[in-house]
C-alpha positions in Angstrom: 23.8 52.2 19.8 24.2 54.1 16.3 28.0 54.9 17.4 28.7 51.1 18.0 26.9 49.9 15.5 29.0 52.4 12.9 31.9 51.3 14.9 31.5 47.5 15.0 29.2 46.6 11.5 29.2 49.1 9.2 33.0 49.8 8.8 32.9 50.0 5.3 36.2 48.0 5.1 33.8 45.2 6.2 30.9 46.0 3.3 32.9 48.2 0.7 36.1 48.1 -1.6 39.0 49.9 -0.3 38.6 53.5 -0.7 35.1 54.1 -0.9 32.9 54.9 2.0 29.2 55.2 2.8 29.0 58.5 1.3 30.7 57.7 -1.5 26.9 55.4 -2.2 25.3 58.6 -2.0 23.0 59.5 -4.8 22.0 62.7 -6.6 19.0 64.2 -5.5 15.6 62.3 -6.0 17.3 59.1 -6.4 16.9 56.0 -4.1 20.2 54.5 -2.3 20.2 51.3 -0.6 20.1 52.0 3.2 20.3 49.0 6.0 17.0 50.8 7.7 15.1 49.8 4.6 15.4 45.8 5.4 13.2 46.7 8.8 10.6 46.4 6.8 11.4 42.4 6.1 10.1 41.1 9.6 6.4 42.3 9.0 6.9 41.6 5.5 7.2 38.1 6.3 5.1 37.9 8.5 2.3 38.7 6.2 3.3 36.4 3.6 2.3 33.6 5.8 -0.6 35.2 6.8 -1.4 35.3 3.0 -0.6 31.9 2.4 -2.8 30.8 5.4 -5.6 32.5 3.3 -4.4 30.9 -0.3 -4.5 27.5 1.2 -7.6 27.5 3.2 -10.1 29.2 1.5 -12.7 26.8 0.8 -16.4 26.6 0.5 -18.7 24.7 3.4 -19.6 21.9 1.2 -15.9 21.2 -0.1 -15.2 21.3 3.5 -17.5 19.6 4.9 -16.7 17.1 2.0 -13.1 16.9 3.3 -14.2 16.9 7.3 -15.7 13.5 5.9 -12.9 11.9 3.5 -9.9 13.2 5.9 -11.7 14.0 9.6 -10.7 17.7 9.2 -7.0 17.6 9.2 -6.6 19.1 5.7 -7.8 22.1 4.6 -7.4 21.9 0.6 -7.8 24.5 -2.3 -10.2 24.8 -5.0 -8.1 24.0 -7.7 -6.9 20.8 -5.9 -10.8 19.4 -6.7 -10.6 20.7 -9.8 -7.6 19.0 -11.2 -8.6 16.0 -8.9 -6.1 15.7 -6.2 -7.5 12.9 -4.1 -6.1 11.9 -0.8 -5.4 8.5 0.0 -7.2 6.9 2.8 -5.2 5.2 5.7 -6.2 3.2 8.4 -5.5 5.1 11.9 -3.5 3.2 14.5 -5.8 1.8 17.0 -6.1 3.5 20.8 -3.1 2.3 23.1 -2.0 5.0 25.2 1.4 3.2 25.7 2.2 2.9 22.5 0.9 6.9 22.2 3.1 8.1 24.7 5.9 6.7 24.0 5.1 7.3 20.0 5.0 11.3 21.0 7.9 11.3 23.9 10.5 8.9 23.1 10.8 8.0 19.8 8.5 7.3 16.4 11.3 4.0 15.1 11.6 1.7 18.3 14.4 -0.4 18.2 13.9 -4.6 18.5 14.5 -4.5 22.4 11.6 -1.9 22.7 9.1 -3.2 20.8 9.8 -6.8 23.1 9.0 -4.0 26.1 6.7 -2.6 24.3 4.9 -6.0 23.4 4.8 -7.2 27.0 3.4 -4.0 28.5 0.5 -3.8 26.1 -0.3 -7.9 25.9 0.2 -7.6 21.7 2.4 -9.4 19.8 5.7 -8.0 18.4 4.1 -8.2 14.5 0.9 -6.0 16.0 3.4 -3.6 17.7 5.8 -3.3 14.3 2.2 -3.2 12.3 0.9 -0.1 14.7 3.8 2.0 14.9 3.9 1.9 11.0 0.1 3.2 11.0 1.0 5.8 13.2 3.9 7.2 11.3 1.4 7.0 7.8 -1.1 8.7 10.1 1.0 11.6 10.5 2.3 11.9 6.9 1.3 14.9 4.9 -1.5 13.8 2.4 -1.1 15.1 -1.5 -3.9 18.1 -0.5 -1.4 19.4 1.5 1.5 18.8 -1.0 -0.2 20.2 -3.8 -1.4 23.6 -1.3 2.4 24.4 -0.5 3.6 24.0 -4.3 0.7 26.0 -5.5 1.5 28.7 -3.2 5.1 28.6 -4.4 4.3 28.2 -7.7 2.3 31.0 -7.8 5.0 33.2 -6.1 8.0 32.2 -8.2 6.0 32.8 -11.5 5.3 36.4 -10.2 8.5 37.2 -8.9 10.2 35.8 -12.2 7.8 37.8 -15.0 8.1 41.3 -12.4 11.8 40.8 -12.3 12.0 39.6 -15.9 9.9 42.7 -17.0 12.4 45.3 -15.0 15.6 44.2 -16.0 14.9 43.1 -19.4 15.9 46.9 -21.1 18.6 47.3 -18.4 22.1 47.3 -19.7 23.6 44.5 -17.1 21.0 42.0 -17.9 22.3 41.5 -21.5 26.3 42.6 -20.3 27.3 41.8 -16.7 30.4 44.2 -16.8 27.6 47.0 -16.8 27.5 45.5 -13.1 30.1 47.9 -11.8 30.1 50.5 -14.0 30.1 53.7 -12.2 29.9 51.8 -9.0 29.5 52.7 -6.2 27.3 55.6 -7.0 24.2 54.0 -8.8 20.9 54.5 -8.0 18.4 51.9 -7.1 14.8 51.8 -9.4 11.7 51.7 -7.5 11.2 48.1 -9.5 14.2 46.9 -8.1 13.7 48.0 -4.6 10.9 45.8 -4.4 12.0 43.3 -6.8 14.8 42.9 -3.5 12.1 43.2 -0.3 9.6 40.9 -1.8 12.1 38.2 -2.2 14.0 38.8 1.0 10.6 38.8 2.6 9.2 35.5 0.9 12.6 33.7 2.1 12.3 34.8 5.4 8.7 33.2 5.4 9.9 30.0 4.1 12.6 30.0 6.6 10.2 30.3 9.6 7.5 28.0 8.1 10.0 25.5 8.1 9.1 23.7 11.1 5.5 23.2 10.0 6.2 22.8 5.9 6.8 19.3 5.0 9.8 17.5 6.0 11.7 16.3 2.6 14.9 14.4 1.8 17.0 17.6 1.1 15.7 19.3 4.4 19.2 20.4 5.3 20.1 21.4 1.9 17.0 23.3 2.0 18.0 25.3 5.2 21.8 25.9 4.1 19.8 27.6 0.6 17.4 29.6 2.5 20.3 30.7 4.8 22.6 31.8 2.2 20.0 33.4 -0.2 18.9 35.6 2.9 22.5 36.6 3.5 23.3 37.5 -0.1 20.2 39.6 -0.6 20.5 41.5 2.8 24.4 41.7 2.1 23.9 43.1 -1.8 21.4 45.1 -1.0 23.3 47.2 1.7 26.5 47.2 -0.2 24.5 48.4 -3.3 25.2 45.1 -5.1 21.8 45.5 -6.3 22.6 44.0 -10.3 24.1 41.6 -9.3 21.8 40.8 -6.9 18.8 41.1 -9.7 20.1 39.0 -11.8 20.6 36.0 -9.2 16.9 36.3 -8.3 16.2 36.0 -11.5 18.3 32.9 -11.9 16.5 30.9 -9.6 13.0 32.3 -10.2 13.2 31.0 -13.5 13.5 27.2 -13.1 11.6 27.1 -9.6 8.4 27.6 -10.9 8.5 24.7 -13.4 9.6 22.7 -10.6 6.4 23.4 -8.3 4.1 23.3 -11.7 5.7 19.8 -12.0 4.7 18.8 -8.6 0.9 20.3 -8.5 0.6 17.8 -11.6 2.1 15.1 -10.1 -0.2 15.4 -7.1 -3.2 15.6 -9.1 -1.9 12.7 -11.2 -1.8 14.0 -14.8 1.5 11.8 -15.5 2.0 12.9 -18.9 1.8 16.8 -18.0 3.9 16.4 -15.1 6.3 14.5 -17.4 6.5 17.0 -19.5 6.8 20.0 -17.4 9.8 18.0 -15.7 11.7 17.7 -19.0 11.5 21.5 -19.4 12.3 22.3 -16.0 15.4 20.1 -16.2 16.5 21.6 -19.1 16.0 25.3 -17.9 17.9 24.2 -14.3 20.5 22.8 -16.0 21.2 25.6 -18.2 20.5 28.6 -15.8 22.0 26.7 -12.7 25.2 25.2 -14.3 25.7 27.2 -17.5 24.1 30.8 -16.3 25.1 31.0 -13.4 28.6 30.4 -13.0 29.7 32.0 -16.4 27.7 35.3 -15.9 27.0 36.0 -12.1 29.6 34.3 -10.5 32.6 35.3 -13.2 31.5 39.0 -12.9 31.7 38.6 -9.1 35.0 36.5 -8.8 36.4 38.3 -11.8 35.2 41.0 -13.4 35.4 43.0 -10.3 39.0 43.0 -10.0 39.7 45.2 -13.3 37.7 47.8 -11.0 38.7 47.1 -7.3 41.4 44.7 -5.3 39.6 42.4 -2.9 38.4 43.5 0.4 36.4 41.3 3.3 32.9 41.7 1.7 34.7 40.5 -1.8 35.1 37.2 -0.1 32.3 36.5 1.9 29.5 37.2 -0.9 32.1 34.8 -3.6 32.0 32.6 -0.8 28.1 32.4 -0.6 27.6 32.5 -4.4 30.0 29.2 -3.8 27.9 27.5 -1.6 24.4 28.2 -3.8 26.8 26.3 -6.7 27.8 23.7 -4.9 23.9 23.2 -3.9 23.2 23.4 -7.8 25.3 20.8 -8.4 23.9 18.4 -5.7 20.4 19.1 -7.4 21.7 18.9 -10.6 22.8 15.3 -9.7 19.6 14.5 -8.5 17.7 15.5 -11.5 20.1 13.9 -13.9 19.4 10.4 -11.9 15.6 11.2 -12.4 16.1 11.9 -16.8 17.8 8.5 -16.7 15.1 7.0 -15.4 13.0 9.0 -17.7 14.6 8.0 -20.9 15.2 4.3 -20.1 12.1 3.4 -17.9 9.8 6.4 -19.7 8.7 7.7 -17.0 9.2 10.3 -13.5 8.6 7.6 -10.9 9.3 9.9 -8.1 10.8 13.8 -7.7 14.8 12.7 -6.2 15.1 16.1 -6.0 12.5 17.2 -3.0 9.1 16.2 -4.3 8.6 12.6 -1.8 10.0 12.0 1.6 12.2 9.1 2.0 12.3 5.7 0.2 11.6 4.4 3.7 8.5 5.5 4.0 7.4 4.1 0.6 8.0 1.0 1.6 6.6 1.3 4.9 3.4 2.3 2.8 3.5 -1.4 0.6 3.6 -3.0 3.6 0.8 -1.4 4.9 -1.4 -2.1 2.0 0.0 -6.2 2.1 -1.0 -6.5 5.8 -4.5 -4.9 4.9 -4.9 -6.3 2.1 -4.1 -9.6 4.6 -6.3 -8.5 7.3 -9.4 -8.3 4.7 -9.5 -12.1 4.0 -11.5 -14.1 5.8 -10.7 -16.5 8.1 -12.1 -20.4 6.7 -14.2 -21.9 9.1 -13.0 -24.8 10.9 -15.4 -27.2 8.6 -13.9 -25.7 5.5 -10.7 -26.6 6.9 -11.9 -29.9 8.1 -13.8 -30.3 4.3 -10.2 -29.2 2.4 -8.6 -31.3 4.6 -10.7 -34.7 3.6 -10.1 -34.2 0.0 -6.7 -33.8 0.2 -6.1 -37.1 2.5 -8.6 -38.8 -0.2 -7.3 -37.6 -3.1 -3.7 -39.1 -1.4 -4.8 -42.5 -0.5 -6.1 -42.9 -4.2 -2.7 -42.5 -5.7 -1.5 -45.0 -2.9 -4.6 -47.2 -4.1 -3.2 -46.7 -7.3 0.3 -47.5 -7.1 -0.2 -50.4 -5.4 -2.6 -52.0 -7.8 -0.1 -50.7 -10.7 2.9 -52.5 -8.7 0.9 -56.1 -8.4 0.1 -55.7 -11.9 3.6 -55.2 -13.4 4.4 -57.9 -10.9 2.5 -60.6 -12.0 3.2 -60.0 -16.0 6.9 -60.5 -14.9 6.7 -63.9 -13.6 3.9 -65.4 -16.4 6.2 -65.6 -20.2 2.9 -66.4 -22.1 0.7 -63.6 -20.1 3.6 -61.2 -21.9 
């Protein structure tokens, strides 16, 4: 397996620049090289970041959970600090108990179309409106709720701001953070710090988490965006790392851990409804993206990657591919970038962040699903007038009607008979 694995993966045509080989990455005594063995570690890794995060979300005394078994029947489990900043979930009315509008909510589809909700409507003896009006309960029903919005970006929060002072404090007295052609100098042979080793594993490990969590983390308007990012971060750390890319690879961490936990500081606030914090925080994570994302980024990491190395080495395969995945995080920067622009012109103009473009709400869809809800309950909580305040509104109305016929017609005869008498004028 070793042999074929040698033969079929780790050619180093495939991973290094022409001419230098494996052992060519080979460090002096005492020093740590990258080896591919060392990412075995990621799996378990990974596995007990969500472990960890299961912990950080659901840690909770009795009483706040027994307060929440009441406001929420149980279904979310939130933290501490969401009471304290005063995250409060909004209540919804559950659908009402039809098993045929269950079962075919949970095997066929959650949106039926106009011929299946006439189906629908005859099978269960309701009326299209009540079908349309319990299909849109259901799908509220199984929205996440803010508790759960505000656990996932504290948890994220709290990583990225970690990951970004750790890798902030190692590479801030290393020569490539303040010159990227320090990059390649004396490459291939440089040795990897202890700092940076972990600096790599932690982050490979937390994006492996997010990437199997996906399933169960909430479902947002840049989902696939999301999942192309994850992807190609994964691949670029894994390929750095065993190519011994490992400054360049320090300094895109540190890239994108330096906007990202604005970003989920931005949402916990949002979710907890301090609009004038959250506003804030926005401004100066827009301004750090932009900056880091579209300025950074490009000029420093991917220049010394696209450019810079070909004063040392001509291009080989792994040349292309990690160019081509730094390519695909920029075009992703840009599509976010757009996003957030749209949200600091409605900032500026409107003065205020009426919803996160970028990630923070699920589709505009939904929203309005939601104002419909609230007119149909709000329709469904006046009561019905009796049939003798009908019959009472009714009688005014025709008397209040014959009167101004009364009245005309008196008027008419009036106006009449001055006409036809000179002196009566």
């Amino acid at each position: 397996m070793e042999a074929l694995l040698d033969q079929w993966l780790w050619r180093p045509e495939y991973w290094l620049p022409n001419g230098v080989t494996w052992k060519d990455i080979e460090t002096s005594e005492g020093s740590r090289r990258p080896l591919p063995r060392d990412l075995l570690v990621i799996l378990p890794l990974a596995l007990g970041f969500i472990a960890l995060r299961y912990i950080f979300e659901s840690r909770v005394s009795r009483k706040a959970e027994a307060e929440l078994e009441r406001r929420t029947g149980g279904r979310v489990v939130a933290l501490p600090l969401s009471r304290q900043m005063g995250v409060r979930d909004r209540i919804q009315v559950r659908a009402a108990p039809v098993p045929k509008l269950e079962a075919f909510y949970t095997k066929h589809s959650h949106q039926p179309s106009q011929s299946e909700i006439l189906v629908l409507a005859q099978q269960c003896d309701l009326t299209q409106r009540q079908i349309e009006t319990w299909f849109r309960h259901r799908r509220a029903q199984d929205r996440p709720r803010n508790t759960k919005k505000f656990c996932e970006a504290c948890w994220r929060f709290v990583f990225y701001l970690v990951a970004f002072s750790a890798g902030l404090a190692s590479l801030i007295d290393k020569s490539w953070f303040w010159d990227p052609k320090e990059c390649w100098n004396g490459y291939p042979r440089q040795p990897v710090a202890k700092a940076h080793y972990w600096y790599y594993i932690m982050e490979l490990g937390f994006y492996w988490s997010l990437l199997l969590c996906v399933s169960v983390d909430i479902k947002r308007k840049d989902f696939k965006e999301q999942i192309i990012h994850h992807i190609a971060t994964i691949f670029l750390i894994g390929f750095s790392y065993c190519a011994n890319y490992v400054r360049v690879g320090t300094l895109v961490m540190l890239v994108h851990d330096s906007s990202d936990f604005l970003l989920e500081s931005a949402k916990m606030f949002n979710y907890a409804g301090w609009k004038k914090t959250c506003d804030a925080l926005f401004v100066v994570f827009a301004a750090v993206f932009l900056v880091t994302r579209l300025v950074v980024f490009p000029n420093k990491v991917i220049y010394t990657t696209l450019v810079l190395i070909l004063d040392v080495f001509d291009p080989f395969t792994g040349y292309y591919i990690f160019n081509a995945m730094l390519l695909v995080l920029q075009a992703l920067h840009i599509f976010w970038a757009w996003l957030i622009i749209r949200m600091l012109y409605k900032f500026v103009f409107k003065g205020k962040v009426e919803r996160d473009e970028r990630s923070d709400e699920e589709s505009e869809a939904e929203e309005e699903e939601e104002e419909e809800i609230e007119e149909e309950e709000e329709y469904d909580d006046e009561e019905e007038p009796s049939w003798e305040q009908r019959k009472g509104a009714l009688n005014s109305k025709l008397t209040s009607l014959a009167n101004n016929c009364v009245l005309k017609n008196l008027t008419k005869q009036r106006s009449n008979a001055i006409s036809r008498n000179p002196k009566a004028r």
